[in-house]
C-alpha positions as a Markdown table, in Angstrom:
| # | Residue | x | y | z |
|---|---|---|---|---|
| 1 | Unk | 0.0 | 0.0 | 0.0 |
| 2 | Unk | 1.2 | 3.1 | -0.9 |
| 3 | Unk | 1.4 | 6.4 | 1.4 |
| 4 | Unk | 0.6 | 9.6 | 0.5 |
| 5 | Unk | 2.3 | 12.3 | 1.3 |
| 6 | Unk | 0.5 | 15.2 | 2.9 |
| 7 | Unk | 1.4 | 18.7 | 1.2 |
| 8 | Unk | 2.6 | 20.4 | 4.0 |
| 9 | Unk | 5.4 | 17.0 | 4.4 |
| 10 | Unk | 9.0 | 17.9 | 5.7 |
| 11 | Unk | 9.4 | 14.3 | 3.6 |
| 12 | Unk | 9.4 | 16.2 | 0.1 |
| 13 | Unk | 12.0 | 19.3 | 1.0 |
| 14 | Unk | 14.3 | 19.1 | -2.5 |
| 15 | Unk | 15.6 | 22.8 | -2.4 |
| 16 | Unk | 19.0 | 23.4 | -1.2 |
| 17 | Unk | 18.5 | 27.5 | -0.2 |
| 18 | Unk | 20.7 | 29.6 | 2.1 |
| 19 | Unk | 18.9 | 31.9 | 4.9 |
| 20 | Unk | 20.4 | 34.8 | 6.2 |
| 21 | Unk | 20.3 | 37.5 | 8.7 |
| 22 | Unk | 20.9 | 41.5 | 8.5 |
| 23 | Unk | 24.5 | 41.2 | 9.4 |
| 24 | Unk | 26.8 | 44.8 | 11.4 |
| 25 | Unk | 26.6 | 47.6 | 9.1 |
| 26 | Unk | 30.1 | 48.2 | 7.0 |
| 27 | Unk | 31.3 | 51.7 | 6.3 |
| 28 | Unk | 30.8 | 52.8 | 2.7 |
| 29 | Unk | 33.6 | 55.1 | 2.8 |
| 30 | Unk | 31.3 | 58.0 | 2.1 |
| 31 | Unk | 30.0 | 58.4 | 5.3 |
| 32 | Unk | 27.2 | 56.3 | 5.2 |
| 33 | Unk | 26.5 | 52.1 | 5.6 |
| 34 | Unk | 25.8 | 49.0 | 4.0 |
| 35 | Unk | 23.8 | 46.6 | 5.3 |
| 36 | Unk | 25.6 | 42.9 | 5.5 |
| 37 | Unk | 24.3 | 39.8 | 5.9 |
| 38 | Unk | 25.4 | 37.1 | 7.6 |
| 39 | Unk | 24.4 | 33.0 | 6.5 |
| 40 | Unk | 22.5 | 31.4 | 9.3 |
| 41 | Unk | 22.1 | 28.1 | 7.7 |
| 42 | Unk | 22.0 | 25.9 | 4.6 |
| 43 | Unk | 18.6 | 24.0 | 4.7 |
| 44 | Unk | 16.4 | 21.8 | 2.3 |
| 45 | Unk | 13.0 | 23.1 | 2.2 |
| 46 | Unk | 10.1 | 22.7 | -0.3 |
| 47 | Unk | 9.5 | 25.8 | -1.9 |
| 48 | Unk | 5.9 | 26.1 | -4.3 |
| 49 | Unk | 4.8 | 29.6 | -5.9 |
| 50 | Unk | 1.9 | 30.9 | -3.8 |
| 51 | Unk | -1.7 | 30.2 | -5.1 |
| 52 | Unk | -4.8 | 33.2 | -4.5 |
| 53 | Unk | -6.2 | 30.4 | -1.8 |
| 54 | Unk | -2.3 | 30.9 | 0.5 |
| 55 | Unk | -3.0 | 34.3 | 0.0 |
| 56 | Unk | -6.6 | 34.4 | 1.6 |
| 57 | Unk | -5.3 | 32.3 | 4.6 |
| 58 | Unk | -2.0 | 35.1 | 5.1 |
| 59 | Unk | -4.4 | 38.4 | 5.0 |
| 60 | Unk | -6.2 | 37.3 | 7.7 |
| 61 | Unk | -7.3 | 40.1 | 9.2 |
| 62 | Unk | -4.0 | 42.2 | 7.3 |
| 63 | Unk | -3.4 | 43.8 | 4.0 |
| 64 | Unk | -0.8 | 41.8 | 1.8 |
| 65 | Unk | 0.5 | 43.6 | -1.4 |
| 66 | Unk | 2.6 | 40.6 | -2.7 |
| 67 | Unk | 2.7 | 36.9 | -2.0 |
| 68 | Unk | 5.1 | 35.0 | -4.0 |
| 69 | Unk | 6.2 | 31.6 | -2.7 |
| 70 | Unk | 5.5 | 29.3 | 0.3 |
| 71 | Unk | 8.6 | 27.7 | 2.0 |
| 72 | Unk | 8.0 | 24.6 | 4.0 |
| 73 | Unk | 10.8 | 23.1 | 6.4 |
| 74 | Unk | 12.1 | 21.9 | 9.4 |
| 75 | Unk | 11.7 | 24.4 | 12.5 |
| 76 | Unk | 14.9 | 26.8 | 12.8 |
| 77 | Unk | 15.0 | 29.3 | 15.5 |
| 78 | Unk | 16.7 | 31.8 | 14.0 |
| 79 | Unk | 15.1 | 32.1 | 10.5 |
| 80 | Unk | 12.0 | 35.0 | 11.3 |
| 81 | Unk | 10.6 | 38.1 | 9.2 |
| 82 | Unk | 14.2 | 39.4 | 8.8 |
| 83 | Unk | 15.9 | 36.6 | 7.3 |
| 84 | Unk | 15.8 | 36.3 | 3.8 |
| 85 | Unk | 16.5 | 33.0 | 1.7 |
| 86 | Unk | 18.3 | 32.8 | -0.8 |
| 87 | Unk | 18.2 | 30.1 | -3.9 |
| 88 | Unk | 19.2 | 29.8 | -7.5 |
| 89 | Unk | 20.8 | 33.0 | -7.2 |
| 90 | Unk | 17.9 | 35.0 | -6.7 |
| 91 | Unk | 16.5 | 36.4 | -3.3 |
| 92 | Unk | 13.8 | 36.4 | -1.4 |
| 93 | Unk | 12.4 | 37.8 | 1.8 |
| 94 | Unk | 10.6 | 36.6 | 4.5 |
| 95 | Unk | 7.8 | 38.3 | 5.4 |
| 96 | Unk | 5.8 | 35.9 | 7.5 |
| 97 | Unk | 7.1 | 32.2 | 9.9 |
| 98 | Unk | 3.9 | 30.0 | 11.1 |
| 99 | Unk | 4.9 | 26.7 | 13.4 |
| 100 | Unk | 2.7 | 23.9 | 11.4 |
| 101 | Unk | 0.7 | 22.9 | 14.1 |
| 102 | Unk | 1.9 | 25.2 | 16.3 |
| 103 | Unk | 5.2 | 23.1 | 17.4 |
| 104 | Unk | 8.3 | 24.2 | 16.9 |
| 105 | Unk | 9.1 | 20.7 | 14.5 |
| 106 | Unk | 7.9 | 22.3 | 11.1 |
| 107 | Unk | 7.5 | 25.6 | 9.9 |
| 108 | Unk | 5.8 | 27.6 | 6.8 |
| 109 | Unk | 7.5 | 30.4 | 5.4 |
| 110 | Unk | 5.9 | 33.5 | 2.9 |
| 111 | Unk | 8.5 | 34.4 | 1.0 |
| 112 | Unk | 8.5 | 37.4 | -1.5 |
| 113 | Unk | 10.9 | 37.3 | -4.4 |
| 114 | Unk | 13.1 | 40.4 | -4.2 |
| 115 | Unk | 13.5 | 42.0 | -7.5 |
């Protein structure tokens, strides 16, 4: 008999991403900064382009310009709404971390693709 996989599974994470957080500002040399980042933690997550219906169920009460992508994964501490992941060479940033269930064994990320 074959199991099925439910969708919000930990079992199906096949993205290698990077997360990182806003790192000590670095002088510019012109009298200002720029903001560093600093990698937290390589991590296999399942990553799916958001649908209208994950939209409806982030509002919740909010106003959400952009919803891109959902991230599902194993709980990490230190990955919250100023982390931002990034895969493939592109970034994206993390606007939203929900505990599946709420315990701290899987998490659901809404991540926004910075352009």
């Amino acid at each position: 008999m074959r199991t099925k996989v439910a969708p919000n599974s930990i079992g199906r994470t096949e993205h290698l991403v990077t997360f990182e957080n806003p790192g000590p500002a670095i002088p510019d040399g012109e009298g200002g900064y720029t903001e560093s980042w600093t990698p937290v933690t390589i991590w296999f997550v399942r990553i799916r382009p958001a649908t209208p219906k994950d939209a409806e169920a982030a509002v919740a009460g909010t106003v959400i310009t952009h919803l891109s992508h959902v991230v599902h994964g194993r709980f990490h501490s230190q990955i919250s709404t100023k982390s931002r992941m990034v895969f493939n060479g592109r970034t994206y940033q993390i606007t939203s971390v929900s505990p599946i269930d709420g315990r701290d064994f899987e998490m659901e990320l809404i991540a926004d693709l910075q352009e």
